[in-house]
C-alpha positions, -999 to 999 in steps of 0.1 A, spaced: 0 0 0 10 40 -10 3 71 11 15 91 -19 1 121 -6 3 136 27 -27 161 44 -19 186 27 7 196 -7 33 208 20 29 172 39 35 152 4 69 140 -8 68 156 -45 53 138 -69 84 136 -91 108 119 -61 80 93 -55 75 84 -88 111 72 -87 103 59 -52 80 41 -66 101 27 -96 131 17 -72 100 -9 -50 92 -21 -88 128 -26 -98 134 -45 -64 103 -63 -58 81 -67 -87 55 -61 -64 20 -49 -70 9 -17 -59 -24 -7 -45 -23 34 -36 -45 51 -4 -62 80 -22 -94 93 -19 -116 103 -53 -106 136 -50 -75 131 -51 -75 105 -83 -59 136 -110 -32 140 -88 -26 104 -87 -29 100 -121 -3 125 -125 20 106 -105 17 73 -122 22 93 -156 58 100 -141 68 65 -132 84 42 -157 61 16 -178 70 -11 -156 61 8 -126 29 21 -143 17 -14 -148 22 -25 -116 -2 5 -102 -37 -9 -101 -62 25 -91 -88 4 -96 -83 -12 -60 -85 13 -33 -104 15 1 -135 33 -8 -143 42 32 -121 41 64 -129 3 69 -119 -8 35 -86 11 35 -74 -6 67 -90 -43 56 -67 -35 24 -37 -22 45 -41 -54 69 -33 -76 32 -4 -56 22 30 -66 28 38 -28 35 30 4 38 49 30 17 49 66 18 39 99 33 43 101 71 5 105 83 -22 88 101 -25 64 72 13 57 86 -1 50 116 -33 30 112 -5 3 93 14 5 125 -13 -4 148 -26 -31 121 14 -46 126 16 -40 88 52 -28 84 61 8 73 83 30 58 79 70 63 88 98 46 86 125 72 75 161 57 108 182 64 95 205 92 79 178 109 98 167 145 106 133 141 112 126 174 74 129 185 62 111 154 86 82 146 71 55 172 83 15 167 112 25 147 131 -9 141 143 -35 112 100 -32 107 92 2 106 116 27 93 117 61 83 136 90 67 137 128 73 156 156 59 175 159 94 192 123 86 207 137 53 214 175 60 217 179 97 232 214 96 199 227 81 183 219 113 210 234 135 209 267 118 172 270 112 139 264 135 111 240 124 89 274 117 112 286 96 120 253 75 81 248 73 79 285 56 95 272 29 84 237 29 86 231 -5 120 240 -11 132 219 20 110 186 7 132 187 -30 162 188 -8 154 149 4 164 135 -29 151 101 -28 188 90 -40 194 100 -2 177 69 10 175 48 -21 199 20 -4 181 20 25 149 18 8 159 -12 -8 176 -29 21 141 -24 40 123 -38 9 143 -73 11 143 -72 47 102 -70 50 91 -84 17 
């Protein structure tokens, strides 16, 4: 299971890095890929799997998807992961003992939020990559300019470890 998109555009990894997210769990696992979205949300998604590779694209089935709170987390309990956005979707998988792996949004603490981190449930966060950003500037002011701190988590950053969790859990 995806959470390609976060709460809100500043809580969503950009669509461009998780398309090659995306094509790195394809490369690695062949696995199928079932996305959380609501219908609202579907354009966006489609423009997400329009930036994946073929392979990937195949591999995306829309079709699927939990149509009300109840179905996402029956879906979610068949997964063999959870993928994506750090949210409450994150969470739900957690509880459900599906494991997970985060992307944090960059001005988000990831102290409060990264519970159960372990070989199961992993994360990443801007702070693991570029440490010195967060010693000269304040959450506030990252979260200002969100956006620009987000493209700075290049998803080359954590591809290895991204792959060493997929083997690990899959």
């Amino acid at each position: 299971m995806l959470g390609v998109l976060g709460s809100s555009e500043e809580k969503s990894y950009p669509l461009l890095y998780l398309a090659k997210v995306l094509d790195t769990i394809v490369e690695t696992t062949e696995a199928e890929l079932l996305v959380n979205y609501i219908p609202k949300q579907l354009e966006t998604v489609e423009k997400l799997v329009k930036l994946c590779e073929p392979k990937t694209q195949q591999r995306i089935h829309l079709s699927i998807y939990g149509k009300s709170l109840r179905e996402f987390m029956a879906l979610t309990f068949l997964c063999k992961a959870f993928i994506g956005n750090e949210g409450g979707a994150v969470n739900m998988a957690k509880a459900l003992e599906v494991p997970t792996f985060s992307i944090f949004a960059p001005f988000t603490k990831r102290a409060a939020w990264a519970l159960y981190e372990d070989h199961k449930n992993v994360s990443v966060h801007l702070e693991d990559y570029e440490p010195e950003t967060y010693v000269k500037l304040s959450l506030k002011e990252i979260r200002k300019e969100a956006t620009t701190y987000y493209k700075a988590l290049k998803p080359e950053y954590f591809k290895e470890k991204l792959i060493n969790y997929l083997k690990e859990v899959l």
